[in-house]
N, C-alpha and C positions, 0 to 999 in steps of 0.2 A: 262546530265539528268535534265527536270527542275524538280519542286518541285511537280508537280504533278507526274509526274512520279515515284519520289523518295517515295509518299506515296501508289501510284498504288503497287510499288515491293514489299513494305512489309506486301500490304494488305490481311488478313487471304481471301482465295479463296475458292468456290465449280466451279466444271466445269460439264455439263450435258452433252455436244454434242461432242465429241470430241475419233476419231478412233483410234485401237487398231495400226493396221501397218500403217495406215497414220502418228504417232505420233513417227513412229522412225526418228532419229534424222540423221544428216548425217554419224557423226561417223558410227553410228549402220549400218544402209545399206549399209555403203561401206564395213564394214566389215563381214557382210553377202554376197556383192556383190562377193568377194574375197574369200571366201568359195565355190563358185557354180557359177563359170567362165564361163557355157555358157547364162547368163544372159544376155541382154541386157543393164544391171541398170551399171553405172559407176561406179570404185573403185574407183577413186580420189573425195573426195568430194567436192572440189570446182567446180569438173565438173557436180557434182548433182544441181548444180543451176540453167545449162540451162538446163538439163534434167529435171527439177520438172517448166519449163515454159512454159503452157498450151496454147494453141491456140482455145480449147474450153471445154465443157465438155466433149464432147464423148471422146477428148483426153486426159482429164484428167484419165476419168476413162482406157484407154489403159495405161497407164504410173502407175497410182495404181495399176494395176493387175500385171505388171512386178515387181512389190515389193514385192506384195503377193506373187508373185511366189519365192521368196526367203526365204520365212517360211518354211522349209522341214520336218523337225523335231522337235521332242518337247523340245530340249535344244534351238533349234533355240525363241519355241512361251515363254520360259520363261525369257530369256536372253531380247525379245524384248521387253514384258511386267515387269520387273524389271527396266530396263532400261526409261522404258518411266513414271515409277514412279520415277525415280531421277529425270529425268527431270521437275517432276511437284514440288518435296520438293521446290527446289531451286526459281520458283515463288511464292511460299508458300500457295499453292493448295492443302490444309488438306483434302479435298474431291473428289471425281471425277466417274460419272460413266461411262467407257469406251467402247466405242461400239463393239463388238466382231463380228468377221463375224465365226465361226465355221466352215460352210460350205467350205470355199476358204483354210480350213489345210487339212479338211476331205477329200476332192473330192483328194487332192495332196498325200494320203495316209498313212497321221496320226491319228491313232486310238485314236475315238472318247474320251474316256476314260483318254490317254495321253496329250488332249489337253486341256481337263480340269484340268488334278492335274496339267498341268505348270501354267496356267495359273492362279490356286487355292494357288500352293507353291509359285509364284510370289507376288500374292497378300495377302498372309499374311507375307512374309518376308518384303512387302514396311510397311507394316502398323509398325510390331514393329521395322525394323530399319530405317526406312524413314520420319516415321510418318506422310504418306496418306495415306487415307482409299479409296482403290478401292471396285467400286461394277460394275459388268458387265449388258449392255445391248447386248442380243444376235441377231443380225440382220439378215435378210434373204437379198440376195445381189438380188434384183430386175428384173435384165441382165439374170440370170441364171434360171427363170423361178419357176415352182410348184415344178419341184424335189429338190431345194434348198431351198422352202418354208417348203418342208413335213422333210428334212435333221436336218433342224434348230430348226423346233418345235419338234422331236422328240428328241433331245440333251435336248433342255431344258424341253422339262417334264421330259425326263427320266432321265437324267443325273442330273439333276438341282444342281450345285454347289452353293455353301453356297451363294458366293456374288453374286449372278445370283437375278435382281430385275427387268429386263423389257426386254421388246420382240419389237425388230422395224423390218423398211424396210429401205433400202438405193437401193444407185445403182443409176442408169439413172429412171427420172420420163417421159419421153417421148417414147411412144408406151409400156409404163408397167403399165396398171391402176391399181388402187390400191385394188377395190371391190372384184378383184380373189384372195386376200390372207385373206380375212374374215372366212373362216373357218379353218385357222393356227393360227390369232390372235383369235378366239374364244375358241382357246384349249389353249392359253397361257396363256389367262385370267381368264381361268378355271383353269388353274394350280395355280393363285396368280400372278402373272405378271401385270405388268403394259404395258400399248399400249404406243411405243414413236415412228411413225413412219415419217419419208422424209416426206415433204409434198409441191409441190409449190413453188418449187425452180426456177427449169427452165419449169414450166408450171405454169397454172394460179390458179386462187382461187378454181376452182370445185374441181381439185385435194386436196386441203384443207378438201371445203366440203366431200370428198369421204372417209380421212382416219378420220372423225372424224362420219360417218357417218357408212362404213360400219366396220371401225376396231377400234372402237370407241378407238379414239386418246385421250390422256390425256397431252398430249405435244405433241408439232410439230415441227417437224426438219426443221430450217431454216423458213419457211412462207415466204417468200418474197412478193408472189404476193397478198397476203392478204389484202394489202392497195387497190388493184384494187376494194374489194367489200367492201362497208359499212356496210351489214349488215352483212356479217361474221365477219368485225373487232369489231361489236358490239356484236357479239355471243361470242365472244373470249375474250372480256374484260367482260362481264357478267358473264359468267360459269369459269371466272378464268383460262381459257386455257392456259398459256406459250407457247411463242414462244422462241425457242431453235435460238439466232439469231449469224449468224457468218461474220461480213462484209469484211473481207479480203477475205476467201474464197469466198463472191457472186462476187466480182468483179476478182479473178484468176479463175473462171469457167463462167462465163461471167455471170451469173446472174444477175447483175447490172454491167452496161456500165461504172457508176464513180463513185468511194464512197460517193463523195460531195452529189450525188442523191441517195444515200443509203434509202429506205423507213422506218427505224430505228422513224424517228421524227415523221412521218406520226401515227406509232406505239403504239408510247409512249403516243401523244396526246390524241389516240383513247381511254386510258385507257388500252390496254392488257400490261397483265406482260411478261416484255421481259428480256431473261437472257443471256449475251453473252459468248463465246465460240467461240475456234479456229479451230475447225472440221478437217484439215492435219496439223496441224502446221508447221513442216518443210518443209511440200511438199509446202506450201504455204509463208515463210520467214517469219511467224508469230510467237507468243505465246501467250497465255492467257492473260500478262501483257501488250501487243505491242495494243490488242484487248480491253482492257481496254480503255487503252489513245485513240484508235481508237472513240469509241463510247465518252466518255471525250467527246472531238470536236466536234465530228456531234451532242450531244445534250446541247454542252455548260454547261458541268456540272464542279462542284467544288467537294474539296474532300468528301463531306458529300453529294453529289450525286455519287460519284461512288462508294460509301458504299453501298449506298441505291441500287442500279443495285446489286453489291454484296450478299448483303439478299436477291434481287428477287432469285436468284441461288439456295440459301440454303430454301427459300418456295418452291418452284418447284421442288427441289430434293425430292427422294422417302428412304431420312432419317429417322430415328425413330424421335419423338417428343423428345427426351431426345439429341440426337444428333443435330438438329435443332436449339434445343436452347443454347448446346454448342456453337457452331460455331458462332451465332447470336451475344453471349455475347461477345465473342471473338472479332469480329470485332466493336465493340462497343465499347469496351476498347480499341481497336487499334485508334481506328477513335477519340474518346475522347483525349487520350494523343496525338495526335499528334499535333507537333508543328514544322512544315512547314510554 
């Protein structure tokens, strides 16, 4: 491990982009695999490595829904969400708001109701014995169309669980415009919610322009193509926009062809605030820390730059000002005494 890396692991962390069932870990799926044998998904977990290697994204997304599909019950969504907060202590990832799809338990015929208190009793058991603070963003999965959008916003208005802070969209961005869900993100944001959603991943900037336009985006999952237009990157560094950026995932969904050409620098330079995140981490052979040193490199930072990437995380997050500046101070005292 060099010395950078050694101060990346102990760096106090927030993560903003980053999935509920994407983030179980091998252990976990194989042994959910092995509960619900007519699965697809691999019990031996060394065999989930070539099972979780993607040939594109449509494939990726066929290879997550077989995961999904191993959420059956609500010991299942609290076991995976406990679980994938131990996973973040051990990075030392105090914060994190974790994407939630609701729709892909509900439609599988867990009550709405149960899939909140697991995932409600999960996330205040990580906090006092884990000591991460999870808050959920609840996503509409894109693929599945309006009755997953109307599914999603009526959980979170009606349901709204405590750690419930923002309403997105994921899924496949190709042949799924984004303008037909402005009347689900207009009841989210009427409820208090925050807009986080995909934006421009594997399509270009308009997609950008469209969720910031018609679901008015307040962070953007991923952006990639957003360097293709200057004056969006100059809309987005103006209005403060975060770009949610995850470089391991763009290039295992093909997003980006090489990381070397990752549009990360292109980013930075333009001025927008960019925060990285590992968006499947296992599915992907990543984690938050490996994603750290990832960006390190491509922007040639030293340790008091990937502090600084680090606070972008915790501005961006939709923390209380009293928490913000916890976390801030935190990693400032960290960054300060280190002696690497």
């Amino acid at each position: 491990m060099s010395v950078l890396d050694s101060f990346i692991a102990g760096l106090p962390k927030a993560e903003l982009h980053v999935h509920h069932v994407g983030s179980a870990s091998p252990r976990i799926v194989a042994e959910l695999a092995a509960r619900h044998p007519d699965s697809p998904v691999p019990t031996d977990p060394e065999a989930l490595a070539d099972f979780f290697t993607f040939r594109d994204f449509a494939h990726f997304i066929e290879v997550y829904l077989s995961v999904v599909d191993l959420i059956r019950d609500a010991e299942d969504v609290r076991l995976l969400t406990y679980e994938v907060a131990r996973d973040m202590a051990r990075q030392n990832i105090r914060y994190a708001e974790l994407t939630v799809t609701p729709y892909s338990s509900t439609k599988r015929g867990i009550p709405d109701a149960a899939f909140v208190e697991a995932i409600e009793d999960a996330r205040k058991a990580a906090e006092s014995e884990l000591g991460v603070t999870l808050r959920w963003c609840f996503d509409i999965p894109g693929e599945a169309g309006l009755e997953a959008a109307e599914e999603t916003a009526r959980i979170a208005c009606d349901l709204k669980p405590e750690g419930l802070v923002s309403f997105g969209l994921g899924g496949p961005e190709i042949g799924v415009p984004r303008p037909q869900f402005k009347p689900y993100f207009d009841r989210a944001l009427a409820a208090g919610l925050h807009s986080v959603p995909h934006a421009g991943e594997t399509t270009g900037p308009q997609t950008i322009w469209d969720a910031l336009t018609h679901l008015r985006a307040e962070r953007i999952g991923h952006g990639t193509s957003a360097t293709r237009d200057p004056k969006l990157l100059a809309h987005l560094a103006e209005h403060r926009i975060p770009l949610e950026v995850c470089p391991t995932s763009n290039l295992a969904t093909r997003a980006v062809t090489d990381l070397d050409r990752h549009p990360i620098k292109e980013m930075v330079a333009a001025g927008v605030l960019v925060t990285i995140n590992s968006d499947d981490p296992p599915m992907f052979g990543t984690d938050l820390n490996t994603e750290y040193a990832v960006a390190a490199r491509l922007l040639e930072l030293d340790a008091h730059g990937v502090a600084a990437l680090a606070k972008n995380a915790v501005e961006a997050s939709f923390m209380d000002a009293v928490g913000k500046a916890a976390l801030t101070a935190e990693i400032d005292a960290y960054t300060a005494a280190w002696r690497g």
